[in-house]
Biopython code that builds the backbone (N, CA, C, O; Angstrom):
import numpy as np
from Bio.PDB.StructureBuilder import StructureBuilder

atoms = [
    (1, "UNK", "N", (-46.977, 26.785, -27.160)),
    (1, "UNK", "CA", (-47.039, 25.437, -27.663)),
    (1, "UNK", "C", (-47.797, 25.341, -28.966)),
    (1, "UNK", "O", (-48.095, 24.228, -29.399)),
    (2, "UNK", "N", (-48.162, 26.558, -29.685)),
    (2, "UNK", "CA", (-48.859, 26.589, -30.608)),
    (2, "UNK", "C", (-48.080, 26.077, -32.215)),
    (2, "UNK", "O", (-48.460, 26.566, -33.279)),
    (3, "UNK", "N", (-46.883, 24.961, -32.124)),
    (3, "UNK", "CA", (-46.345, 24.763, -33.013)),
    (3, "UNK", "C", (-47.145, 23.115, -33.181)),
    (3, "UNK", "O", (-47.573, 22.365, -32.303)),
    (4, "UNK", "N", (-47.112, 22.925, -35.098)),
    (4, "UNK", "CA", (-47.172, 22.694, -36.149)),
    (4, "UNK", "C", (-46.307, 21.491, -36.117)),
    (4, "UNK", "O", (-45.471, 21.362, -37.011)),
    (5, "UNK", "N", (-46.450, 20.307, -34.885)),
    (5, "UNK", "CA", (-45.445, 19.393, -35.315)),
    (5, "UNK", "C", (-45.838, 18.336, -36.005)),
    (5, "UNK", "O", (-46.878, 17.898, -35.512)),
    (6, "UNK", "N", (-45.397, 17.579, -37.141)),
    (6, "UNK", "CA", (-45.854, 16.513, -38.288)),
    (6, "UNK", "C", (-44.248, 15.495, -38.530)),
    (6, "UNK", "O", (-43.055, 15.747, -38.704)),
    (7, "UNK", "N", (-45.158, 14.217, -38.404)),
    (7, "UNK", "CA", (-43.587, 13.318, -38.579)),
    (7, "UNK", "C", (-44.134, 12.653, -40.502)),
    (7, "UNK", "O", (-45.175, 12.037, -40.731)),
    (8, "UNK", "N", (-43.448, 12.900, -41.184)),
    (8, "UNK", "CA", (-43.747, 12.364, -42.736)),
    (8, "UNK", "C", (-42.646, 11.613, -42.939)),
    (8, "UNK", "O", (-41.548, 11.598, -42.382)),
    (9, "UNK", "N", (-43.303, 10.740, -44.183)),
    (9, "UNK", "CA", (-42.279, 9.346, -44.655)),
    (9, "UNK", "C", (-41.517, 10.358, -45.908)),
    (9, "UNK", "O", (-42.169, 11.167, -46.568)),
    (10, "UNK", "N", (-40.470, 10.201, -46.028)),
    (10, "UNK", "CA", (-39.920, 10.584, -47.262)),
    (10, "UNK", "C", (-39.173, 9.477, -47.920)),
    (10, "UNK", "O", (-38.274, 8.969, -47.249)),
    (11, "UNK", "N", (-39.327, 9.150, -48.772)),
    (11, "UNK", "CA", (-39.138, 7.732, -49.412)),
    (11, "UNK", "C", (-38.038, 8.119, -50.615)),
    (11, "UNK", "O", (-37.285, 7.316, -51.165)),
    (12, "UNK", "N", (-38.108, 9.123, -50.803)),
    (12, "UNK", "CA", (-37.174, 9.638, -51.907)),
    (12, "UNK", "C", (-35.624, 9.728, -51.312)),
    (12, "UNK", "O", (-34.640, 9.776, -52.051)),
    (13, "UNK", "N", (-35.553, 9.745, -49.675)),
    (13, "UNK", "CA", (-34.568, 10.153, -49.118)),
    (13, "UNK", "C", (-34.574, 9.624, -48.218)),
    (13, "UNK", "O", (-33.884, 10.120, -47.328)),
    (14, "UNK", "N", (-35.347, 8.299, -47.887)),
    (14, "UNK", "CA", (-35.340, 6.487, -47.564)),
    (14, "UNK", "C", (-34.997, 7.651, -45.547)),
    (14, "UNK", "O", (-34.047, 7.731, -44.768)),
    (15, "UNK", "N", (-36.004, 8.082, -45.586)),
    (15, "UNK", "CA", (-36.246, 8.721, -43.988)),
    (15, "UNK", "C", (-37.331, 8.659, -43.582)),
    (15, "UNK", "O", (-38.095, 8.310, -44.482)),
    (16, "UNK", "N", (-38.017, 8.890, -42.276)),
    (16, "UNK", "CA", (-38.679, 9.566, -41.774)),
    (16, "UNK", "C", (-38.725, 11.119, -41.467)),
    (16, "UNK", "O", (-37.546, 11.465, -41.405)),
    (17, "UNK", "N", (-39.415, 12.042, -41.280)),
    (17, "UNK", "CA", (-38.690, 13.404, -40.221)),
    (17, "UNK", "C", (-39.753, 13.703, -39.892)),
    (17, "UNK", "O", (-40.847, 13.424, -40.381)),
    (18, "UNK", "N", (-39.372, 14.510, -38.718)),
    (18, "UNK", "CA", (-40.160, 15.614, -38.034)),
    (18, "UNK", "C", (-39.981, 16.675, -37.952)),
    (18, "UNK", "O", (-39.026, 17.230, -37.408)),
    (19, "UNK", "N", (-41.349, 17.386, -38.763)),
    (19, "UNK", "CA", (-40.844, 19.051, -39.287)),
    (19, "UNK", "C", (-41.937, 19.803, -37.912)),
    (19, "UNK", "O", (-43.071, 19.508, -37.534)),
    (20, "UNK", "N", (-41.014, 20.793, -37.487)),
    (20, "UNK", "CA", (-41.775, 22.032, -36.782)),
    (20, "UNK", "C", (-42.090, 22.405, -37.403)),
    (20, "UNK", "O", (-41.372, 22.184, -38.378)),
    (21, "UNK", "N", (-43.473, 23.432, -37.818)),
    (21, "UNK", "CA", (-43.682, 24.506, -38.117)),
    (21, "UNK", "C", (-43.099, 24.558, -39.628)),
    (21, "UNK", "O", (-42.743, 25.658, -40.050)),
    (22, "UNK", "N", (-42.991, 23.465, -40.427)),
    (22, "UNK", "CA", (-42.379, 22.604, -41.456)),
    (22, "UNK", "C", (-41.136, 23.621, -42.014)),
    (22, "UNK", "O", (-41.035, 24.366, -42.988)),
    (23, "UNK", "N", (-40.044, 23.180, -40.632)),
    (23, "UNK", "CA", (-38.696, 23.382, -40.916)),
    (23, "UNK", "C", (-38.454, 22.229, -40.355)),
    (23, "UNK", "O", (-39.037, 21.936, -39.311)),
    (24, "UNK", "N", (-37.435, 21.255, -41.022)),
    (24, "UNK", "CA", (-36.851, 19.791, -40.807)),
    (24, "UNK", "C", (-36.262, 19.875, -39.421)),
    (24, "UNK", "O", (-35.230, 20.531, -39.280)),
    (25, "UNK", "N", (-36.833, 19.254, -38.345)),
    (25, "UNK", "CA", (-36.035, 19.045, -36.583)),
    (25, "UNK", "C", (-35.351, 18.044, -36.292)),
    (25, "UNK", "O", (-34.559, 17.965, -35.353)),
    (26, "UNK", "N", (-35.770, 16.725, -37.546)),
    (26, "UNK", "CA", (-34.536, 15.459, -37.007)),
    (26, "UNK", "C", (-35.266, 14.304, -38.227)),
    (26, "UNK", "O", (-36.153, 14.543, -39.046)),
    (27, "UNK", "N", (-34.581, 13.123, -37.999)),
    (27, "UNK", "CA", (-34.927, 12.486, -39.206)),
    (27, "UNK", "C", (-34.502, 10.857, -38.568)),
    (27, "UNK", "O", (-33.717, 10.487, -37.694)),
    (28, "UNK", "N", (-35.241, 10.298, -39.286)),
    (28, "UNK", "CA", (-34.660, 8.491, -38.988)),
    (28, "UNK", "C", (-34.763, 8.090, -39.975)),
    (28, "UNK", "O", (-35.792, 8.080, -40.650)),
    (29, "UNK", "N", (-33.274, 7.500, -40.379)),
    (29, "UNK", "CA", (-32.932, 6.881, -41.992)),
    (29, "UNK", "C", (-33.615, 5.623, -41.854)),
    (29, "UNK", "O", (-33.901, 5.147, -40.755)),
    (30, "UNK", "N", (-33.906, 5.021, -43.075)),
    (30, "UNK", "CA", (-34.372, 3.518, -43.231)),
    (30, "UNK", "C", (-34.110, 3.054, -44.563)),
    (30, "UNK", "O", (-34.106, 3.733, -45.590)),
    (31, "UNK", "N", (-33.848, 1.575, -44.412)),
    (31, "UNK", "CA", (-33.545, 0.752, -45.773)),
    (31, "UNK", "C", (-34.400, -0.087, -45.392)),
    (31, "UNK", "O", (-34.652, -0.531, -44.272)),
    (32, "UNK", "N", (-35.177, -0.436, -47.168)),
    (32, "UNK", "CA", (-35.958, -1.497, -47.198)),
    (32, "UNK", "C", (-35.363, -2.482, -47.363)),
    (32, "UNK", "O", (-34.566, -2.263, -48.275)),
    (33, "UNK", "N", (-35.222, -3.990, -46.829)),
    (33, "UNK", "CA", (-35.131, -5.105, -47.253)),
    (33, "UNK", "C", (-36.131, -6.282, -47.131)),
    (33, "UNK", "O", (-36.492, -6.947, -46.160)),
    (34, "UNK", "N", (-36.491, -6.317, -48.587)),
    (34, "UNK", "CA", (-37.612, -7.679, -48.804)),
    (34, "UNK", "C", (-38.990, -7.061, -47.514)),
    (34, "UNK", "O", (-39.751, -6.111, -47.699)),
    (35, "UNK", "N", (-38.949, -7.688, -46.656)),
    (35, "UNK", "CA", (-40.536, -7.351, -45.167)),
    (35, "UNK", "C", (-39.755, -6.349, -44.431)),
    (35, "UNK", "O", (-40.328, -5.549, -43.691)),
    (36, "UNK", "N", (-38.198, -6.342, -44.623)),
    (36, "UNK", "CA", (-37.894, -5.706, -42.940)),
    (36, "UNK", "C", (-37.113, -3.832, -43.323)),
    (36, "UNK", "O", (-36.615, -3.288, -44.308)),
    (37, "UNK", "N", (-37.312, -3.570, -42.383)),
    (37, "UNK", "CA", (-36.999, -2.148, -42.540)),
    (37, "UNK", "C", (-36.081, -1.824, -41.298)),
    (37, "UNK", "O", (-36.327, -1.902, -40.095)),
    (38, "UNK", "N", (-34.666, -1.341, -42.142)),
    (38, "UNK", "CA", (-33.842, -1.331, -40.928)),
    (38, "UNK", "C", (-33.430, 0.376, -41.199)),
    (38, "UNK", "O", (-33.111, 0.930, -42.252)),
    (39, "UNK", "N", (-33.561, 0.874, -39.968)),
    (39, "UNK", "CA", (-33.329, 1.685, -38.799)),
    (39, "UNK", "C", (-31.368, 1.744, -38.745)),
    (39, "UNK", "O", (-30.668, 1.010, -38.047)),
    (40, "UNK", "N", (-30.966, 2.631, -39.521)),
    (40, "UNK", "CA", (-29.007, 2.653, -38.606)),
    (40, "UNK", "C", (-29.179, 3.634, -38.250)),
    (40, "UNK", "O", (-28.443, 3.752, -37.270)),
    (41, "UNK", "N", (-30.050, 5.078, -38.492)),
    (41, "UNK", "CA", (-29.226, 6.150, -38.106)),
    (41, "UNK", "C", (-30.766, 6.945, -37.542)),
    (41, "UNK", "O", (-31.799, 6.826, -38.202)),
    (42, "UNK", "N", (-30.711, 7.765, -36.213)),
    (42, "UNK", "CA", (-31.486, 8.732, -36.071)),
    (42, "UNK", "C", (-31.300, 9.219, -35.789)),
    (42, "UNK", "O", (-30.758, 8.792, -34.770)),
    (43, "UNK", "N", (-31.180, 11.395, -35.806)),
    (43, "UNK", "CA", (-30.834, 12.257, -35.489)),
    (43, "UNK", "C", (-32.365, 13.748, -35.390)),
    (43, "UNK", "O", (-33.180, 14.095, -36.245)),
    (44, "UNK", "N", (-32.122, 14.261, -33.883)),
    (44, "UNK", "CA", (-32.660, 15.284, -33.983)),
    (44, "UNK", "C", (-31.840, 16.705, -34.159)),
    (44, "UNK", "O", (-30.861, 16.691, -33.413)),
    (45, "UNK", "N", (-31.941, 17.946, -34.932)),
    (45, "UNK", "CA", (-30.968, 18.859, -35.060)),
    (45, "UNK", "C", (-30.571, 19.586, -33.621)),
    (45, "UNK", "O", (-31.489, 19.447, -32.814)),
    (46, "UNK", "N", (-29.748, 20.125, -33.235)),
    (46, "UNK", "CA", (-29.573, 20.467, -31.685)),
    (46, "UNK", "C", (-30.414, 21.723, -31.109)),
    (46, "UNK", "O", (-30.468, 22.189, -29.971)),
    (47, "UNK", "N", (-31.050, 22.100, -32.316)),
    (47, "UNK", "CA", (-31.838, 23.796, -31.733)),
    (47, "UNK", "C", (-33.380, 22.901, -31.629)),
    (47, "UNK", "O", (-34.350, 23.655, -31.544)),
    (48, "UNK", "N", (-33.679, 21.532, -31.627)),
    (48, "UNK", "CA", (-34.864, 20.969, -31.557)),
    (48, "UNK", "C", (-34.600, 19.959, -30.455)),
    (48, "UNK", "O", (-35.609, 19.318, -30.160)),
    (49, "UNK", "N", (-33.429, 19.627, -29.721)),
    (49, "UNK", "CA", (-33.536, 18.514, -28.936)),
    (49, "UNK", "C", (-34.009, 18.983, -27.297)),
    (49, "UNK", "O", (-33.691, 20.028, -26.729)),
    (50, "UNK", "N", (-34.653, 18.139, -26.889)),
    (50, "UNK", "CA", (-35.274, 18.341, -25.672)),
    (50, "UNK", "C", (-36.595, 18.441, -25.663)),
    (50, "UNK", "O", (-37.008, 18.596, -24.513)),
    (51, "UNK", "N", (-37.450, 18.416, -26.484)),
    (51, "UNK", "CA", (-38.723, 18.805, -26.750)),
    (51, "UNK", "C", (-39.724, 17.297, -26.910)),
    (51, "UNK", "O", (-40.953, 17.306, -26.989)),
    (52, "UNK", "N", (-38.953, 16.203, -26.929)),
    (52, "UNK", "CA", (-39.471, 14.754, -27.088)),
    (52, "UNK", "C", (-39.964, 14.787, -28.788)),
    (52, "UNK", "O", (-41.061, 14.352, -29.139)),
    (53, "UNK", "N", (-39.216, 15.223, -29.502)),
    (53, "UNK", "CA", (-39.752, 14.856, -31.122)),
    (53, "UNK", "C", (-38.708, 13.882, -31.594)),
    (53, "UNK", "O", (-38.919, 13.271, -32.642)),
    (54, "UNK", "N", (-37.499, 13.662, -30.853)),
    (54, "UNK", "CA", (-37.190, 11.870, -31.356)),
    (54, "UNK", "C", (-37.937, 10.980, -30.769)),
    (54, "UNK", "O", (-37.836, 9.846, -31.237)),
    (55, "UNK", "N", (-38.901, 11.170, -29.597)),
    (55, "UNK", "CA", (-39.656, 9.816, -29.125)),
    (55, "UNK", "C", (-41.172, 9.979, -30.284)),
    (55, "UNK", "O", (-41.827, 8.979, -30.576)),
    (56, "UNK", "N", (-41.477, 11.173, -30.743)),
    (56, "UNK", "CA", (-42.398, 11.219, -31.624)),
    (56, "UNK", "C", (-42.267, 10.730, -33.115)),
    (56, "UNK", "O", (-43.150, 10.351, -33.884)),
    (57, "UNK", "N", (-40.819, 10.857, -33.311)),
    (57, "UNK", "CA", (-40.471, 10.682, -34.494)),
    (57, "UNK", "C", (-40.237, 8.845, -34.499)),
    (57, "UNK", "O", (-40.597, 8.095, -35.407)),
    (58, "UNK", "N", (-39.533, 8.438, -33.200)),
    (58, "UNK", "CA", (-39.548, 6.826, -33.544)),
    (58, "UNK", "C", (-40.939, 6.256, -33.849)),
    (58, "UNK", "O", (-41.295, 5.568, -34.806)),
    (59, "UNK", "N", (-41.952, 6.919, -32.322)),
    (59, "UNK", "CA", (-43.114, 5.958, -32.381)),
    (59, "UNK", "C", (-43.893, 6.411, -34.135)),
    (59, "UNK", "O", (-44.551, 5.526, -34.681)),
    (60, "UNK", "N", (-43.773, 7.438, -34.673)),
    (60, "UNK", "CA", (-44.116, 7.031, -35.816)),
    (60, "UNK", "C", (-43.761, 6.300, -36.959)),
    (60, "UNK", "O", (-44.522, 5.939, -37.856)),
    (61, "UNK", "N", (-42.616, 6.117, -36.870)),
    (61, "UNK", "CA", (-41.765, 4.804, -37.447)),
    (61, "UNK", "C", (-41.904, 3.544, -37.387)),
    (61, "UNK", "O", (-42.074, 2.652, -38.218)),
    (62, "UNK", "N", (-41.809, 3.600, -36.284)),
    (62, "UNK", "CA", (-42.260, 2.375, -35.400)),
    (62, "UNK", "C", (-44.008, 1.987, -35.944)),
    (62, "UNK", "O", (-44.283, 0.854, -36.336)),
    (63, "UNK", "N", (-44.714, 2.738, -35.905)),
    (63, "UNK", "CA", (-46.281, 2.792, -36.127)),
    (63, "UNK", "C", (-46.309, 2.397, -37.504)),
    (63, "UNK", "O", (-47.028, 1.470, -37.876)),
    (64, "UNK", "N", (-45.464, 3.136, -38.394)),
    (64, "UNK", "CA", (-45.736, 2.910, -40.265)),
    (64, "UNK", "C", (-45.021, 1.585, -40.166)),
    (64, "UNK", "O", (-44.761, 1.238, -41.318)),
    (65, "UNK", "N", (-44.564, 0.641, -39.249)),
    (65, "UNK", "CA", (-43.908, -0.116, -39.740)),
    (65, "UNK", "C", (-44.522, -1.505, -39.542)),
    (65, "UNK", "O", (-44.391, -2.607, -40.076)),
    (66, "UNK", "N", (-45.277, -0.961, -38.506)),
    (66, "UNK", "CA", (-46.174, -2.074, -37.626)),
    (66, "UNK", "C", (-47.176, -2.032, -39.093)),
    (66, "UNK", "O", (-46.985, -2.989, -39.843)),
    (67, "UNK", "N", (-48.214, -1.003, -39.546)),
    (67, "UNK", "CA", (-49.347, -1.059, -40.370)),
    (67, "UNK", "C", (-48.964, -1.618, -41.668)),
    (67, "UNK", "O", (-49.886, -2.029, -42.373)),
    (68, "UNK", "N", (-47.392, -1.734, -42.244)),
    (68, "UNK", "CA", (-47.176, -1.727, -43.256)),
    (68, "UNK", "C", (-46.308, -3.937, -43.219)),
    (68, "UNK", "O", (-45.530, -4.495, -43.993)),
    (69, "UNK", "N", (-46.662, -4.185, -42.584)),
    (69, "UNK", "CA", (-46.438, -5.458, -41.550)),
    (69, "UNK", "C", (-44.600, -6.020, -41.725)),
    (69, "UNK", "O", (-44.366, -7.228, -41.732)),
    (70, "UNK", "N", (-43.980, -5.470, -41.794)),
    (70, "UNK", "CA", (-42.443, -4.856, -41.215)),
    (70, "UNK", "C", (-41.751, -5.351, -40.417)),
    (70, "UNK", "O", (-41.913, -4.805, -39.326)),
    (71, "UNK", "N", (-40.802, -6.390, -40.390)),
    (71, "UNK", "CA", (-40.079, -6.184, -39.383)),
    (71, "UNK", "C", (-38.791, -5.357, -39.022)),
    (71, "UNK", "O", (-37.874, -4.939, -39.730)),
    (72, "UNK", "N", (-39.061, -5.261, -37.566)),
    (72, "UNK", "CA", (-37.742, -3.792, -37.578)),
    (72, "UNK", "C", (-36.078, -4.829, -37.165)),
    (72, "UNK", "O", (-35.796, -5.837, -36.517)),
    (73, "UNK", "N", (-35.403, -3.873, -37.954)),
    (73, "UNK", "CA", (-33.926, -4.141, -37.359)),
    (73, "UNK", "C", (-33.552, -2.794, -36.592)),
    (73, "UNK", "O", (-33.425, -1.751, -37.234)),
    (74, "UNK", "N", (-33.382, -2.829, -35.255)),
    (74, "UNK", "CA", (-33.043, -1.261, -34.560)),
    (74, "UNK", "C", (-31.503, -1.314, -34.794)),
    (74, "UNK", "O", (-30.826, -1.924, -33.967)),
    (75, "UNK", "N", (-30.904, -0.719, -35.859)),
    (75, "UNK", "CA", (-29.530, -0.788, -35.751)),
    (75, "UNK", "C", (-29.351, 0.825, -35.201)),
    (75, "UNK", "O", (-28.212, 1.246, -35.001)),
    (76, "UNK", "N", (-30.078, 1.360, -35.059)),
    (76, "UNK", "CA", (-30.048, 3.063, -34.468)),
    (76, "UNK", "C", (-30.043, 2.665, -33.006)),
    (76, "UNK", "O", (-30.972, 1.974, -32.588)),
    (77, "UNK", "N", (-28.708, 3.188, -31.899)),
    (77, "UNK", "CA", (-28.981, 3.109, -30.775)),
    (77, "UNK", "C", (-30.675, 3.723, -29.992)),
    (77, "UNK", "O", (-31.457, 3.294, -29.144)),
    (78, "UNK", "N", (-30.599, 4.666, -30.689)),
    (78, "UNK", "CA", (-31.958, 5.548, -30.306)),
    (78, "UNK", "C", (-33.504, 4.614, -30.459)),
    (78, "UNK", "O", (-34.508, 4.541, -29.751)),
    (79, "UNK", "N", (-33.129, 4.036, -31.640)),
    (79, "UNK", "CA", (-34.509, 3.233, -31.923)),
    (79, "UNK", "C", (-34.487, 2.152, -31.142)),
    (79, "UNK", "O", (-35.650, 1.755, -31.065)),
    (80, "UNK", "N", (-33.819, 1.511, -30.562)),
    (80, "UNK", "CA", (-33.504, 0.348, -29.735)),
    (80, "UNK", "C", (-33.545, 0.644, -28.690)),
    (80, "UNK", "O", (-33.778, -0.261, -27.888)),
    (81, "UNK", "N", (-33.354, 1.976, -28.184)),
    (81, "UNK", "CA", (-33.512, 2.773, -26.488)),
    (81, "UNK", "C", (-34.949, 3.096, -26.623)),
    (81, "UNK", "O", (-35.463, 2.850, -25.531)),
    (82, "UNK", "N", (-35.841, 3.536, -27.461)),
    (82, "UNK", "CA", (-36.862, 3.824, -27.693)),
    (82, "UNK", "C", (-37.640, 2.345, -27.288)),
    (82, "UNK", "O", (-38.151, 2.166, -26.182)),
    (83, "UNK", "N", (-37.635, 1.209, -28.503)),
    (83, "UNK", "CA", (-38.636, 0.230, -27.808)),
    (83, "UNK", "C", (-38.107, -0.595, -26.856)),
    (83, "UNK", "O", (-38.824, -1.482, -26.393)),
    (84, "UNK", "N", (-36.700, -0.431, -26.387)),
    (84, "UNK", "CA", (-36.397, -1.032, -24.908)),
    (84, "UNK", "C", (-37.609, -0.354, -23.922)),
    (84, "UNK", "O", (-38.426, -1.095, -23.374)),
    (85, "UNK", "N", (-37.658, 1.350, -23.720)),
    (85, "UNK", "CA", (-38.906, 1.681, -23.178)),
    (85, "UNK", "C", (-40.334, 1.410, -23.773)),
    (85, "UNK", "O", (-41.359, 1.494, -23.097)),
    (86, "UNK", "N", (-40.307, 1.155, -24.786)),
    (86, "UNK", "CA", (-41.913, 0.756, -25.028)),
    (86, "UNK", "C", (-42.160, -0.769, -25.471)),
    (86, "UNK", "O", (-42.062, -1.041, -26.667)),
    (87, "UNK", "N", (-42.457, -1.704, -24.601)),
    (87, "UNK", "CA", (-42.400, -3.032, -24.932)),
    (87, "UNK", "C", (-43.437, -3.768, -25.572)),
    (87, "UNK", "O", (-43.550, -4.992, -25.650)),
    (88, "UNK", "N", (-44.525, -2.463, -26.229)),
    (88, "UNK", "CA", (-45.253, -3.034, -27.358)),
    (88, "UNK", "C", (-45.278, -3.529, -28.518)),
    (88, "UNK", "O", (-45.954, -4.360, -29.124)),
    (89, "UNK", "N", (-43.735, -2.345, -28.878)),
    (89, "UNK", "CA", (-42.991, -2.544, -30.131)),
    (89, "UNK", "C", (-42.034, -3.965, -30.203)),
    (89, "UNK", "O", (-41.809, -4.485, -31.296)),
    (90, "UNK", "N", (-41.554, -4.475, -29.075)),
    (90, "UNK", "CA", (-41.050, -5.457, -29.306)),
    (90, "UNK", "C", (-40.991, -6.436, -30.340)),
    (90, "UNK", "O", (-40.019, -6.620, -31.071)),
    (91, "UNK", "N", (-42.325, -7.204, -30.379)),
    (91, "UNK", "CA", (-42.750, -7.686, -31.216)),
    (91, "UNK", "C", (-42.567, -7.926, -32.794)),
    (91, "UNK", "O", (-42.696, -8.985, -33.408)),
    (92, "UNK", "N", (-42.213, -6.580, -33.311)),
    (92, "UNK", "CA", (-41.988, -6.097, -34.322)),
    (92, "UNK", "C", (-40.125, -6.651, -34.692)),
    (92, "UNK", "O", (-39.690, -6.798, -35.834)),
    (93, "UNK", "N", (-39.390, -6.846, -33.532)),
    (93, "UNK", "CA", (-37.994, -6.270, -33.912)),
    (93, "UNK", "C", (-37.379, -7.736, -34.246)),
    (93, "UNK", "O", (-37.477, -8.558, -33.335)),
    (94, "UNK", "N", (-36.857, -8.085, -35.252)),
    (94, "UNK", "CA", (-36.140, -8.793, -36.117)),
    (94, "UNK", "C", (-35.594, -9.614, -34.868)),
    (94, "UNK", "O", (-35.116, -8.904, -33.983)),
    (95, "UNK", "N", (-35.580, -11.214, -34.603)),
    (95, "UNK", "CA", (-34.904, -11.899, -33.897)),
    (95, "UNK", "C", (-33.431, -11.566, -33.531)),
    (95, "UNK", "O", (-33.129, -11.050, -32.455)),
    (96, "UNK", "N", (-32.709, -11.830, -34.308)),
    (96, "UNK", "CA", (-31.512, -11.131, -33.658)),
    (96, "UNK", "C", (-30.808, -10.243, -33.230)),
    (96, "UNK", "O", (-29.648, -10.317, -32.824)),
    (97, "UNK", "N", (-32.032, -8.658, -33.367)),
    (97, "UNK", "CA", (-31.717, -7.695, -32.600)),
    (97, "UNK", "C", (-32.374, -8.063, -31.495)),
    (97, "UNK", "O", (-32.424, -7.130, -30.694)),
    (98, "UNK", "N", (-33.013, -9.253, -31.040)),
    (98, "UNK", "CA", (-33.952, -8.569, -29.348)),
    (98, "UNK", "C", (-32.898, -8.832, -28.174)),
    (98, "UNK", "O", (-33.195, -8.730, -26.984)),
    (99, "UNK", "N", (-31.804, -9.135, -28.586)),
    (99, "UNK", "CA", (-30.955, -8.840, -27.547)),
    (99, "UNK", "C", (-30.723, -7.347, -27.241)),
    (99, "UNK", "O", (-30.519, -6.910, -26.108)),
    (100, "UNK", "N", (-30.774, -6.607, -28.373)),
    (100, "UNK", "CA", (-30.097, -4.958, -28.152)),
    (100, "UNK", "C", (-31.678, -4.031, -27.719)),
    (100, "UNK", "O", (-31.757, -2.862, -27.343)),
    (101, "UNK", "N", (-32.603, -4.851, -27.895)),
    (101, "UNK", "CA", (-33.674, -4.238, -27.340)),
    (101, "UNK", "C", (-34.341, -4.517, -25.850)),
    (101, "UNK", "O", (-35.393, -4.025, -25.440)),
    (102, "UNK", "N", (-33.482, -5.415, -25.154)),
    (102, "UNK", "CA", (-33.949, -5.986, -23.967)),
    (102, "UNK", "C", (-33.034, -6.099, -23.073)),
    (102, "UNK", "O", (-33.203, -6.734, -22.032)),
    (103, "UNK", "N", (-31.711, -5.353, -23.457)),
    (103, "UNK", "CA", (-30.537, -4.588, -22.661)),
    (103, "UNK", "C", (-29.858, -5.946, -22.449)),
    (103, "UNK", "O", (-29.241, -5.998, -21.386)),
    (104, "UNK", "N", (-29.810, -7.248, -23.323)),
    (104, "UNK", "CA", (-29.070, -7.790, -23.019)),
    (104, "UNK", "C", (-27.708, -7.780, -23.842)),
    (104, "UNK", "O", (-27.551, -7.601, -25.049)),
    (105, "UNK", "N", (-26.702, -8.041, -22.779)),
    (105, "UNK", "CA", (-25.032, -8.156, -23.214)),
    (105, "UNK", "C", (-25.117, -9.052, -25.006)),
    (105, "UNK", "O", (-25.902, -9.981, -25.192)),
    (106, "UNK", "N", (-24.412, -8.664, -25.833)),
    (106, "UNK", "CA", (-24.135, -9.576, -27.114)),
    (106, "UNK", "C", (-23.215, -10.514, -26.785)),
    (106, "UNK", "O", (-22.844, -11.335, -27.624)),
]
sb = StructureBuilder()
sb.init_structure("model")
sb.init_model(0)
sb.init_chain("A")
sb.init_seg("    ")
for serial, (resi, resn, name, xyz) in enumerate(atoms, 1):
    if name == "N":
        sb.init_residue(resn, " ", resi, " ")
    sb.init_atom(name, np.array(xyz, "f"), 0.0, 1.0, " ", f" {name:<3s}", serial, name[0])
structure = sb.get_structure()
């Protein structure tokens, strides 16, 4: 377990990621608009999945987004399965996604 895991903002390439041992393991795209920061796409690479570094990689997303005072749009199924389980983040998520975050039907 002696690996080197770090989730960094890359802003040049409007992501998040999480590097092992700083080789790239998965990434969550983001667009700024005006306060809100929307979330369409998150992917971990397949020789890294199973290890919980997309739940590491949202909650740090999730975290820079909260400090940076943000609201989220989860258009990423993953990011929306993510704070469906963590209902702290709620709070954060843009009114008309809290249907897709609270498992209700559209």
């Amino acid at each position: 377990m002696g690996q080197d895991i770090r989730v960094v903002d890359n802003p040049q390439a409007s992501r998040y990621e999480v590097l092992v041992d700083g080789a790239l393991a998965g990434f969550a795209e983001y667009r700024l608009k005006r306060e809100k920061i929307i979330f369409p796409h998150t992917e971990v690479n397949p020789e890294f999945e199973g290890q919980g570094l997309g739940s590491r990689l949202a909650r740090a997303a999730l975290d820079a987004s909260r400090d940076a005072g943000l609201t989220v749009v989860p258009a990423c199924p993953f990011i929306a399965a993510y704070i469906r389980r963590h209902p702290d983040y709620v709070e954060l998520v843009a009114e008309s996604y809290l249907a897709s975050v609270r498992g209700d039907q559209p």
